[in-house]
C-alpha positions in Angstrom: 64.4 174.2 75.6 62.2 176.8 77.0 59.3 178.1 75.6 58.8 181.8 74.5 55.7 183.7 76.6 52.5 183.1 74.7 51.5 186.9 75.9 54.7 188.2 74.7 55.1 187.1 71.6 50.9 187.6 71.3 51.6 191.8 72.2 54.3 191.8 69.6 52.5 190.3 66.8 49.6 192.9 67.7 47.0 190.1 69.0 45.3 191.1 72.1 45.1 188.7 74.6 41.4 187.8 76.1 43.6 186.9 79.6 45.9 188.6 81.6 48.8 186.2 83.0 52.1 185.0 83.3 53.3 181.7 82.1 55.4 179.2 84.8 58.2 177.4 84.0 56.2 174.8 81.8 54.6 177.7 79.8 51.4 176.9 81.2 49.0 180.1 82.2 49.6 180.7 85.9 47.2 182.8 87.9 45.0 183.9 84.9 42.2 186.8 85.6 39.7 187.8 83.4 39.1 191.5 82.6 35.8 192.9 83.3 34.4 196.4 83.1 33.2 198.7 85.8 29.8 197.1 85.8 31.5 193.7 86.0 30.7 192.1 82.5 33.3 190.2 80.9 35.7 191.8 78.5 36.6 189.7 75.4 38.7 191.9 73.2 39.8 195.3 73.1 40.3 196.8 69.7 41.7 200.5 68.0 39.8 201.5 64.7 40.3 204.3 63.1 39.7 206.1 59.1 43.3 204.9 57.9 45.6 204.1 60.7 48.3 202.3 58.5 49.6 206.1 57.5 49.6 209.7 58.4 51.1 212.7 56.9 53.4 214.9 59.0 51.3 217.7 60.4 47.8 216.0 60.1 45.9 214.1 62.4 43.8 211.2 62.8 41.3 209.9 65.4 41.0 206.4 67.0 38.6 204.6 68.4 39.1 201.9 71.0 35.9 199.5 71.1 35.4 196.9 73.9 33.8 193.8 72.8 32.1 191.5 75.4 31.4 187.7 76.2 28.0 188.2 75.0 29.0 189.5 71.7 27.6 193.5 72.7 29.8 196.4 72.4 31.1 199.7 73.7 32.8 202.7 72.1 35.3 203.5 74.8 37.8 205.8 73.0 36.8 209.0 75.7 36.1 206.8 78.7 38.3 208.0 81.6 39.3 205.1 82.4 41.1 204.5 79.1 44.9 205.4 78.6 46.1 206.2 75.2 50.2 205.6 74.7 52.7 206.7 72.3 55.7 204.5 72.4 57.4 207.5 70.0 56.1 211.0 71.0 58.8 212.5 68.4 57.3 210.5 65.7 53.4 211.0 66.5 51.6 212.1 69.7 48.2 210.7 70.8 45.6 212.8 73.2 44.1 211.6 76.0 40.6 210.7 73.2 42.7 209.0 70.9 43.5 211.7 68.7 46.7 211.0 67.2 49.2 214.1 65.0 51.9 212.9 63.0 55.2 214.7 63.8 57.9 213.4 61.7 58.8 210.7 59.5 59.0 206.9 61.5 56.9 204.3 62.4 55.3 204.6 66.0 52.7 202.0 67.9 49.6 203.9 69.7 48.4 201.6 72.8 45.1 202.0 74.6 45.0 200.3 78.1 41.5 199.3 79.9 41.7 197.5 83.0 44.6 195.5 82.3 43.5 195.0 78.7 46.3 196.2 75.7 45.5 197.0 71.8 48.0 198.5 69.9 47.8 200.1 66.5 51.3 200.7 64.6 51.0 204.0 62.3 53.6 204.7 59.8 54.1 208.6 59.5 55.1 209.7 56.2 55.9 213.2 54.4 
């Protein structure tokens, strides 16, 4: 019996993986990288924060903020760093701006994603009326 990717099922159950890599065949990691920053420190976690980011109203907004936690335990606020990419997996449901300002649009459930150097958190937002 195979067995399901670690890093799959770890992005679907909203766990951010420290490591960036696919498994082989025995599920082991094969060719892991660890993320670093611009300056080259280790990245341990990438996280999305916001006021209330389990709802939004149709019409309103709400902002994000992606924080990068390091090896040494420091860290950063990188929510307008231009190296970050904010996502919308449903732009009709919610849209997100480039600083992690997110607007409800209609009624649905949509995940927001911001990307840094190979590194994925994602935040699911339920928009209600």
């Amino acid at each position: 019996m195979k067995k399901p990717n670690a890093i799959a099922l770890a992005v679907f159950l909203g766990v951010v993986p420290l490591v960036a890599a696919g498994c082989d065949d025995d599920g082991e990691p094969a060719n892991a990288t660890q993320a670093t920053d611009i300056n080259g420190r280790t990245i341990s976690e990438l996280t999305i924060a916001g006021n209330d980011t389990t709802t939004l109203k149709v019409g309103t907004t709400t902002q994000l903020q992606a924080t990068l936690r390091y090896a040494d335990g420091t860290t950063r606020d990188i929510s307008q760093d231009p190296g970050i990419v904010w996502n919308t997996d449903s732009p009709g449901v919610a849209t997100v701006s480039a600083g992690g300002l997110v607007t409800g649009v209609k009624i649905g459930l949509v995940s927001i994603t911001a990307s840094y150097r190979g590194i994925v958190a994602t935040e699911r937002i339920g928009v209600i009326d």
